[in-house]
C-alpha positions in Angstrom: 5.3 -15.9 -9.5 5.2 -13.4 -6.6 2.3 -14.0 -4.7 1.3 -10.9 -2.4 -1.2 -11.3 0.6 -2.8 -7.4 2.2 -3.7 -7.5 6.0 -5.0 -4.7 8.2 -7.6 -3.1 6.6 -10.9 -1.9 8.2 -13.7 0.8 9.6 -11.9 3.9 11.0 -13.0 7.9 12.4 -11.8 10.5 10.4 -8.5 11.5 11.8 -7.9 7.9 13.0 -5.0 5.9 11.9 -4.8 2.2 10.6 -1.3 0.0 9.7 -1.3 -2.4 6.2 0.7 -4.8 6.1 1.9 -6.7 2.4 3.3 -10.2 2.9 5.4 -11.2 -0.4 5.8 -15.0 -1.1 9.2 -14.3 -3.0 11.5 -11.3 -3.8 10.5 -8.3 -5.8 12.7 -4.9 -6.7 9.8 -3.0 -5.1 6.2 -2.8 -3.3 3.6 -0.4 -3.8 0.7 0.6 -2.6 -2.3 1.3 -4.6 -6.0 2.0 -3.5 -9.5 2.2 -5.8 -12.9 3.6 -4.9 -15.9 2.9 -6.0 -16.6 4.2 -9.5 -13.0 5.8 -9.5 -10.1 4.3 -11.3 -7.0 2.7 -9.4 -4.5 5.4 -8.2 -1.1 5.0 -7.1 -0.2 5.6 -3.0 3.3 4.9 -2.4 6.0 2.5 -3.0 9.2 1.5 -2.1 12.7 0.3 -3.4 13.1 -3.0 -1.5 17.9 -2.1 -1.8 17.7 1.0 -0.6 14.4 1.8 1.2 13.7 4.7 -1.4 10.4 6.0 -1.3 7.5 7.6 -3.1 4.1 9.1 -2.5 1.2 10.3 -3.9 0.4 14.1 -2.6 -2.8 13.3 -1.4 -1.0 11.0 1.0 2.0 13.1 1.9 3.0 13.9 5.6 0.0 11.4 6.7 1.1 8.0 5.4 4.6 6.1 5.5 5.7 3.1 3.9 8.4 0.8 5.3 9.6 -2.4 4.8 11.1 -5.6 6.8 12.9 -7.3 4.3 13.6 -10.3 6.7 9.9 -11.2 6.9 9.6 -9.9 3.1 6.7 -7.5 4.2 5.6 -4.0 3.1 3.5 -1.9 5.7 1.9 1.0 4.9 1.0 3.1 8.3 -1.7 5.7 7.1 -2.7 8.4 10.2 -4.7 11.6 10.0 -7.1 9.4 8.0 -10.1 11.2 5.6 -13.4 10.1 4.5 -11.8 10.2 0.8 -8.9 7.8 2.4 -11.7 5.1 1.8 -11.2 2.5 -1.0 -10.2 -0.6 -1.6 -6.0 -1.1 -1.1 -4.0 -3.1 -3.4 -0.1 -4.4 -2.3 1.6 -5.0 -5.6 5.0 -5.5 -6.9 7.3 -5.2 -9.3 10.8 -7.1 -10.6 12.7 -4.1 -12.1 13.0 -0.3 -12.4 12.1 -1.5 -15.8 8.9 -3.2 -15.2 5.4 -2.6 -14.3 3.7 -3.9 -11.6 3.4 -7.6 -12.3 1.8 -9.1 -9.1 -1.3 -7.9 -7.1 -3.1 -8.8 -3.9 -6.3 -9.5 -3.6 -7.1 -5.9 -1.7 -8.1 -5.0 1.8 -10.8 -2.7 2.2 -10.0 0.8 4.6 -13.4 2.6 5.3 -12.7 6.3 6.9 -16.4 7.3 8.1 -16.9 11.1 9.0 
């Protein structure tokens, strides 16, 4: 069992920038990032291959956010700049164990508020 701990989260301006950070307790093929607003459903942000730094976003987030990794401290970070009111939500680090799987393990969320 992968446990996954978020970090970083908090109140922001619009157009201000903010840096997540995913601390993993064990090994995973990948980290994502994942985000939920109120009375919206959960909604992928990026993710990346933890072999060969591949990467993948979501096009709301395009050209404002990058995810990166340090695989000696086992850490995800997500650095999100150009931030928007509809940035806000609730962030969720999770991983998964194969190309094959789905995303098995969760953090408990940090919460990014963008105010306008």
């Amino acid at each position: 069992q992968v446990q996954l701990v978020e970090s970083g989260g908090g109140l922001v301006q619009a157009g201000g920038s903010l840096r997540l950070s995913c601390a993993a307790s064990g090994r995973t093929f990948s980290l994502g990032w994942f985000r939920q607003a109120p009375g919206k459903e959960r909604e992928f942000v990026s993710a990346i291959n933890l072999n060969d730094a591949s990467t993948t976003y979501a096009d709301s987030v395009k050209g404002r956010f990058t995810i990166s990794r340090d695989n000696a401290k086992n850490t995800v970070y997500l650095q999100m700049n150009s931030l928007k009111p509809e940035d806000t939500a609730v962030y969720f680090c999770a991983g998964r164990s194969s190309i094959l799987s789905g995303y098995r393990y969760w953090g408990q969320g940090t919460q990014v508020t963008v105010s306008s």
